[in-house]
C-alpha positions in Angstrom: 0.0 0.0 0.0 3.0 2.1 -0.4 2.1 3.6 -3.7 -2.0 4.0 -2.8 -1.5 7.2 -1.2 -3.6 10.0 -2.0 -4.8 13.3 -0.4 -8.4 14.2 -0.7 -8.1 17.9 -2.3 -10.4 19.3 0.0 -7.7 19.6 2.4 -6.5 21.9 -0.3 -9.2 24.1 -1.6 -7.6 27.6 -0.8 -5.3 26.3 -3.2 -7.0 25.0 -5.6 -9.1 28.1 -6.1 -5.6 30.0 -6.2 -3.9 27.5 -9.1 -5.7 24.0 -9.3 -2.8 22.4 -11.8 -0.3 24.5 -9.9 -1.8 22.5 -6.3 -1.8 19.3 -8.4 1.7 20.1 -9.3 3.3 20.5 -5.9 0.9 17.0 -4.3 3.0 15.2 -6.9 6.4 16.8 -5.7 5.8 16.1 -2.6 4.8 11.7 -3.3 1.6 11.4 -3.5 0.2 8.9 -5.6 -3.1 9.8 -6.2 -6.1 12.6 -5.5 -9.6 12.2 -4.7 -11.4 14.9 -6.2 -13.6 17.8 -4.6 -15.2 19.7 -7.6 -13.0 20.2 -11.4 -12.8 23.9 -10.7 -13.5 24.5 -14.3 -11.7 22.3 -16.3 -12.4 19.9 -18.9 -12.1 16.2 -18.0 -9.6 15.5 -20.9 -7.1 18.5 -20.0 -7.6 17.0 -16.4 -6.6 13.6 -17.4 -3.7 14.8 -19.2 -2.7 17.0 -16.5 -2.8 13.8 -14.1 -1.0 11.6 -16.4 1.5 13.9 -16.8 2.1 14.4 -12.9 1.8 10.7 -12.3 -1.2 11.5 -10.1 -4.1 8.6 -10.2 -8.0 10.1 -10.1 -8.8 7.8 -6.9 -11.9 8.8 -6.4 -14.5 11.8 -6.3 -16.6 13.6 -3.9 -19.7 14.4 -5.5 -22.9 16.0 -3.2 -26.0 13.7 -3.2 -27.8 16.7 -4.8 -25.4 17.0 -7.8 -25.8 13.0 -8.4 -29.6 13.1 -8.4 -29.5 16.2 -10.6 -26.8 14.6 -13.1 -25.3 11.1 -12.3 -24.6 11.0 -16.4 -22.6 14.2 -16.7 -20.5 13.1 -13.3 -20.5 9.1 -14.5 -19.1 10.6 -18.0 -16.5 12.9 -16.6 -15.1 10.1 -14.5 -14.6 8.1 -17.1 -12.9 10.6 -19.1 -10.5 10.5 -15.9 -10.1 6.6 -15.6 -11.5 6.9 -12.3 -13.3 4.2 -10.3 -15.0 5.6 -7.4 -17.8 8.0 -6.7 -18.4 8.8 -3.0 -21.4 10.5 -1.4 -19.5 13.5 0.9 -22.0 14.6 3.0 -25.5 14.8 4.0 -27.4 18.2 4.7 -29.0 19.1 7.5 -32.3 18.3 5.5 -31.7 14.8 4.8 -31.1 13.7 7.9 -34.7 13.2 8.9 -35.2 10.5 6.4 -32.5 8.0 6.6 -34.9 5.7 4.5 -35.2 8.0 1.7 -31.3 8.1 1.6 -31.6 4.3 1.4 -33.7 3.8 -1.5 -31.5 7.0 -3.5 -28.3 5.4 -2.5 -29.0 2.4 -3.9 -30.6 3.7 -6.9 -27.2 5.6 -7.6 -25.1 3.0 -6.8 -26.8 0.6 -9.3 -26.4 3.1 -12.1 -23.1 4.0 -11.2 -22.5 0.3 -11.0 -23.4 -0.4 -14.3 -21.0 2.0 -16.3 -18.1 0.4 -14.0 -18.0 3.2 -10.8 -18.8 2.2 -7.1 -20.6 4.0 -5.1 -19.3 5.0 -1.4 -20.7 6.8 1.4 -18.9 8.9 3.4 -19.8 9.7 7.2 -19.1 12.4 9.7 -20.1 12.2 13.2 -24.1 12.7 12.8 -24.6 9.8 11.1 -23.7 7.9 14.5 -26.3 9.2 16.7 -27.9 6.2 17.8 -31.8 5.2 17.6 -33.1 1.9 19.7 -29.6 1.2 20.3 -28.2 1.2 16.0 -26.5 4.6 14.5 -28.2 5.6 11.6 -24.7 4.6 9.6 -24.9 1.0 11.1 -28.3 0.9 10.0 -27.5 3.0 6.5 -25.1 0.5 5.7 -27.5 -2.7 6.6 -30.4 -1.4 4.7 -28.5 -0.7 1.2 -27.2 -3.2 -0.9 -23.3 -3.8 -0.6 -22.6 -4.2 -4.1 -23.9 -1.0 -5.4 -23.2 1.1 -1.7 -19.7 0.7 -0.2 -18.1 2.1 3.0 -15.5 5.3 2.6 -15.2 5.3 6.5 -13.4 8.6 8.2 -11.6 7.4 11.1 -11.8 11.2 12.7 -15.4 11.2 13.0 -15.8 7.8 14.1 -13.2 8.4 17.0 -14.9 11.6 17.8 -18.3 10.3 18.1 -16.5 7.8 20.4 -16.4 4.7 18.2 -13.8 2.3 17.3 -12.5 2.3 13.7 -10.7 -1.1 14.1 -14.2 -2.3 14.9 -15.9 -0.8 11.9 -13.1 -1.8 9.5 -14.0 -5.7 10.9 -17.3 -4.9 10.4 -17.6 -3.8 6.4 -13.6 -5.3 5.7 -15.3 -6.3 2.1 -17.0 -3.3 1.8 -14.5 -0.4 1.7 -12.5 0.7 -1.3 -11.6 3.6 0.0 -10.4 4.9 4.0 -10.2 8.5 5.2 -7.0 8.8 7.6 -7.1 11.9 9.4 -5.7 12.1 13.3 -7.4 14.0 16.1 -5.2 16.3 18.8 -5.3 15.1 22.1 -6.0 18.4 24.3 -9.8 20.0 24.8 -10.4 20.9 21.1 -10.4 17.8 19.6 -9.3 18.7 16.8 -7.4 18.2 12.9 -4.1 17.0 13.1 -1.2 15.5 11.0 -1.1 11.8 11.0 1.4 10.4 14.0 1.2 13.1 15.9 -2.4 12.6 18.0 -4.6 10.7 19.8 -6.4 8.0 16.8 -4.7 4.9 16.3 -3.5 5.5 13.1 -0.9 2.3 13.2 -3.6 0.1 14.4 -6.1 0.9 11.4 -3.2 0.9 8.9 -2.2 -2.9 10.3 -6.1 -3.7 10.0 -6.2 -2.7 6.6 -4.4 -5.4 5.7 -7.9 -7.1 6.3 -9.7 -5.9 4.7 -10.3 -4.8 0.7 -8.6 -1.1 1.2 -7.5 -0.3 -2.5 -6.4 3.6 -1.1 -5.5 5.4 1.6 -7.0 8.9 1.4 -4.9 11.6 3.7 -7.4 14.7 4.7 -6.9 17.2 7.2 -10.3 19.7 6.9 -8.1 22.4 8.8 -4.6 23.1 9.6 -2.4 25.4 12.0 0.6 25.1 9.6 -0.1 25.5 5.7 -2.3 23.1 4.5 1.0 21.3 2.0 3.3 21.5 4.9 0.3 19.4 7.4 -0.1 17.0 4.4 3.8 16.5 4.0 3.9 15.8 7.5 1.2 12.7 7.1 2.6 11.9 4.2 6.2 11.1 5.7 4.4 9.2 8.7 2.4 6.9 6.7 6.3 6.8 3.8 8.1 5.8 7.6 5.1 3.8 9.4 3.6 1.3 6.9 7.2 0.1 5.7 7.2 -1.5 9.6 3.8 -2.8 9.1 4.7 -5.5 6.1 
């Protein structure tokens, strides 16, 4: 897993704004291997691709709002494949959807079949909301029992799960065949509970990276929403831990 790095470009969005080719420019410098995507910023998916290919970058993934896929799944399904790029992930869930976790259901699976079909996999990505618990199940354990696994998969953040006092380690047993794709993100150990670099707070980053192994992981997807240093120098920093750590691992 070495060479399945990638940052989620969210992490980066100041900069992308600023110079998107420019920011895809200096996540290759520093080793990435690959990007997961958080809006094209204007550009055409075939000067994308070529941009990518050229920086040696890999289109891991992209995070697409649930509104934007029911509007146009084609136009995203199409511009992924312009990119080569296999996975389509469900980023968040507005305050407004939250009241109907059965709705979310039946859409879910509706996009996932579709997206299935043209050869992308659905994933849903969760914060800490979606583990509020009702007669003793979250609504993401419940989420991920009511759709169907082949056209719904698991991008599990291990941030929020910590924060909302879960256990990754236990949720990676849980959907090991069911996750493509892993946010790693650590969380500071004083009162804020906040972002930090990878290695340097209170998640057990070296445990999940160990269970991984477990489980069907195809990337490892470095995202720190905010920083204290410069959002390339935080991403360099959990880059180097996870270039240092996951040699030890095997």
């Amino acid at each position: 897993m070495n060479n399945r790095i990638a940052v989620q470009l969210y992490t980066l969005h100041g900069e992308c704004e600023k110079d998107f080719y420019g920011t895809l420019e200096k996540v290759a410098e520093l080793g990435f291997n690959g990007v997961e995507l958080a809006g094209y910023w204007g550009k055409e998916a075939k000067d994308l691709k070529a941009t990518l290919d050229r920086l040696g970058l890999k289109a891991v993934s992209s995070h697409v709002s649930l509104e934007r896929m029911e509007e146009n799944l084609e136009a995203e399904i199409e511009y992924l494949k312009v990119l080569d790029c296999s996975n389509i992930v469900c980023p968040y869930l507005v305050e407004d959807r939250r009241n109907d976790y059965a709705g979310l259901v039946k859409r879910l699976n509706e996009i996932g079949e579709r997206s299935q079909k043209e050869g992308i996999s659905l994933s849903y990505h969760n914060h800490d909301f979606e583990l509020e618990k009702d007669n003793g199940k979250s609504h993401l354990e419940r989420l991920f029992e009511e759709t169907n696994p082949e056209y719904v998969k698991a991008e599990l953040d291990v941030y929020w799960l910590t924060l909302a006092g879960e256990n990754p380690l236990e949720w990676m047993e849980k959907y090991s065949d069911r996750m493509p794709l892993i946010h790693l993100k650590d969380m500071t150990t004083d009162s804020e509970r906040t972002f930090a670099e990878l290695g340097t707070g209170g998640v057990d980053i070296e445990g999940v990276l160990r269970k991984s192994k477990e489980t069907q992981i195809q990337w490892f997807v470095v995202e720190q929403d905010r920083s204290k240093r410069t959002p390339l120098e935080s991403i360099e920093i959990s880059l180097q831990y996870l270039k240092e750590t996951l040699p030890k691992i095997g």
